[in-house]
C-alpha positions in Angstrom: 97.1 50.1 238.0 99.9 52.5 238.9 100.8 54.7 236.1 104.6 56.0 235.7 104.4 60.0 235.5 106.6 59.5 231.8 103.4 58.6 231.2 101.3 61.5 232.0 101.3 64.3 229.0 101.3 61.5 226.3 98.5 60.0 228.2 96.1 63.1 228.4 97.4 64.3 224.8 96.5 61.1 223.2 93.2 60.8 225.1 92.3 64.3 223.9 93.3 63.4 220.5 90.9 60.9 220.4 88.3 62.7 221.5 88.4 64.9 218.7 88.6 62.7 216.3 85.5 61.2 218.0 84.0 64.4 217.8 84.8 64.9 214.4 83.8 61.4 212.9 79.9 62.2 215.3 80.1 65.4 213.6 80.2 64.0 209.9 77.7 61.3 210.8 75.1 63.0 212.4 72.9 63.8 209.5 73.5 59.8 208.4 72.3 57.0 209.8 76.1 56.0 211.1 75.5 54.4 214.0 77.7 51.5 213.5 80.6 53.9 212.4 80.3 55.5 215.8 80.1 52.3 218.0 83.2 51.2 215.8 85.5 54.1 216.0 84.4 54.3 219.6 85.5 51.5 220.2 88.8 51.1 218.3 89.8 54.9 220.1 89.0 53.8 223.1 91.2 50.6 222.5 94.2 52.5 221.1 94.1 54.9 224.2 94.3 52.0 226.8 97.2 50.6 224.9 98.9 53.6 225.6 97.9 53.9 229.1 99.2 50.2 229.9 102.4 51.0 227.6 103.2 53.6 231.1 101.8 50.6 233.8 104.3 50.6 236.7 104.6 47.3 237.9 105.1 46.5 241.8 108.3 44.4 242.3 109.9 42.8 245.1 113.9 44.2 245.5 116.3 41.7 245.2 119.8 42.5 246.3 123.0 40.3 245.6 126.0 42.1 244.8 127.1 38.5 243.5 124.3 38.8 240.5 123.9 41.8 237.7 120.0 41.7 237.0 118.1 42.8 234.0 117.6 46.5 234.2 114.1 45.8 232.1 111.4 43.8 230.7 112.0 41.9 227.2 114.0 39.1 225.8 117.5 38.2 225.1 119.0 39.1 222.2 122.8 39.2 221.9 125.2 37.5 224.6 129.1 37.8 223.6 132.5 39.3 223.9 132.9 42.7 222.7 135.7 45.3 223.1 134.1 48.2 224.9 135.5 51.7 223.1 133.4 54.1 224.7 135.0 54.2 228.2 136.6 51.1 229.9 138.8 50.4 227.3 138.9 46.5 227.3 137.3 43.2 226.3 133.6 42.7 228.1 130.4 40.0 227.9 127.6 41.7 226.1 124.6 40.8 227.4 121.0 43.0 225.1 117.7 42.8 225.8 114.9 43.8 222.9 112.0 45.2 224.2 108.9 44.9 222.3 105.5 47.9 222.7 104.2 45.2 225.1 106.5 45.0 227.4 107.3 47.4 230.5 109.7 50.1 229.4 110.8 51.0 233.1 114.4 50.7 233.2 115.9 48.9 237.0 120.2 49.3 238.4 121.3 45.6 237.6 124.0 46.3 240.3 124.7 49.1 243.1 127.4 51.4 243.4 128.6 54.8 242.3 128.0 56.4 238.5 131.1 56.8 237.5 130.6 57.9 233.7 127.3 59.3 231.8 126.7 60.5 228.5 123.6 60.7 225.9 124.6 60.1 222.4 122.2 61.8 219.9 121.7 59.3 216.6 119.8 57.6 214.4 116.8 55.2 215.0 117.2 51.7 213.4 115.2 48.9 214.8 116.4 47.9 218.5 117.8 44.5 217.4 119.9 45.4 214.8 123.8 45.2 215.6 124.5 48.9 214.4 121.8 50.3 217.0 123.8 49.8 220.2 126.5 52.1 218.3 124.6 54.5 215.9 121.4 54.8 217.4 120.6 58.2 220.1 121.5 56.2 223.2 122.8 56.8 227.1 126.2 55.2 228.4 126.2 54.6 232.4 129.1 52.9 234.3 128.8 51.8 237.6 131.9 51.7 239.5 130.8 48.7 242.4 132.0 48.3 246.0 134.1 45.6 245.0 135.8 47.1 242.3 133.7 46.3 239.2 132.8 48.2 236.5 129.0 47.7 235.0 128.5 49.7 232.2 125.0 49.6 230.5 123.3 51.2 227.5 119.5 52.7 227.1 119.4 52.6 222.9 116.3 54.2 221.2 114.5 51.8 218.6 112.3 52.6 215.3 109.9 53.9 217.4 111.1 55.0 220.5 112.5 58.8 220.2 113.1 59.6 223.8 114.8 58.5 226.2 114.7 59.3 230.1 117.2 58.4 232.6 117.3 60.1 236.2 121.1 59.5 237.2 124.3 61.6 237.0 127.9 61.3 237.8 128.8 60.8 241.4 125.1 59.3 242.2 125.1 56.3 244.4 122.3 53.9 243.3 121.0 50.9 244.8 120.5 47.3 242.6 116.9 47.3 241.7 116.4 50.9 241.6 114.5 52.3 238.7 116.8 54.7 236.7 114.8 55.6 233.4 112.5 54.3 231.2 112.5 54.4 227.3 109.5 55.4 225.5 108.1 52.3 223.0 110.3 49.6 221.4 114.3 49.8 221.9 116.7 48.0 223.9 119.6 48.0 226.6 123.3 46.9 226.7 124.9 45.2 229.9 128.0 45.2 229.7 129.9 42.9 232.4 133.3 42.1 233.0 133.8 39.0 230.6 134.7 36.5 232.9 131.4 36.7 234.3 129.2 33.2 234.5 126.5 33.6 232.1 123.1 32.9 233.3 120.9 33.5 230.1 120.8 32.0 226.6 119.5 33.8 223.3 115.7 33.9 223.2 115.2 34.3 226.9 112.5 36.2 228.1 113.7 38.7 232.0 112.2 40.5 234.0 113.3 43.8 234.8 114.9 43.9 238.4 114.2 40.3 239.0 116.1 38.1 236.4 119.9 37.5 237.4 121.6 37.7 233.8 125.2 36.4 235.0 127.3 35.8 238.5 130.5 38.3 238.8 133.0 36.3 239.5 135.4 36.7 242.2 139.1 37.3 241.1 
């Protein structure tokens, strides 16, 4: 299992972390007859540190490109799919599409479309859970827009959840990025915005589960 280097120091910290507390608990125990309490905490440390391991797995995905399709940029399940004025940037009415991701899913974050970053920002904020309607405004966040070859604007949102405090993204302004790509990840629960212009065919319903980079979730459509 490939591991994504945002993985790395949480990885080797936790691990250690658990070792002490190994350490600590054999320490305590060794003039008892703890045996059990050894096999047990073993094994529940041991448990805990794989779950973050495979939190960081890095899947191996096939590339799909179509500039007629925006995919999901991650892993998780549908959420909110409506009309919203965008105020950030664009300026103008667009379909919402957000996808909740849970601690068990992925958290590597894919280009649903290719083109040039046009506009960037973080957005420091609060953390409320991932699903609720104030987070895509009020939570710490990133805005991208992707100006496509067509003439499209795609502008999508990394928010921060409960748990999740940081948030990694590996563009900038003037990049061009290829559909598919992987662009960031977010660390634990949260969510992402896709924002599409709102004539767009919808392809998903609430309570869908995507896939990152492989789940079309509408069809531009041509003007």
């Amino acid at each position: 299992m490939k591991i994504n280097k945002e993985g790395y120091k949480i990885i080797a910290i936790s691990g250690l972390i658990c070792l002490i507390l190994w350490l600590l608990i054999y320490y305590f125990q060794s003039h008892h007859d703890g045996t059990g309490l050894l096999i047990t905490s073993a094994i529940i440390l041991v448990a805990f540190w794989l779950f973050i391991v495979a939190f960081f797995r890095e899947p191996r995905r096939v590339k799909i490109h179509d500039s007629d399709l925006v995919f999901s940029p991650c892993d998780g399940r549908v959420v909110v799919t409506e009309v919203v004025y965008e105020d950030e940037y664009i300026k103008q009415e667009m379909l919402q599409i957000s996808i909740f991701m849970s601690v068990t899913n992925i958290h590597m974050n894919w280009m649903p479309v290719s083109g040039v970053v046009e506009y960037f920002k973080y957005h420091p904020g609060r953390f409320l859970i991932a699903w609720h309607p104030k987070s895509s405004t009020e939570n710490e966040r990133t805005t991208s827009v992707v100006k496509m070859d067509n003439g499209s604007s795609v502008l999508f949102r990394q928010v921060a959840g409960l748990i999740a405090r940081r948030i990694v993204s590996y563009i900038k302004v003037g990049d061009r990025v290829n559909q598919n790509d992987v662009f960031g990840f977010i660390k634990f629960g949260s969510r992402i915005d896709v924002l599409v212009p709102k004539n767009s065919e919808l392809l998903v319903e609430i309570g869908d589960p995507v896939v990152g980079s492989q789940t079309p979730l509408v069809r531009l459509v041509k003007e």
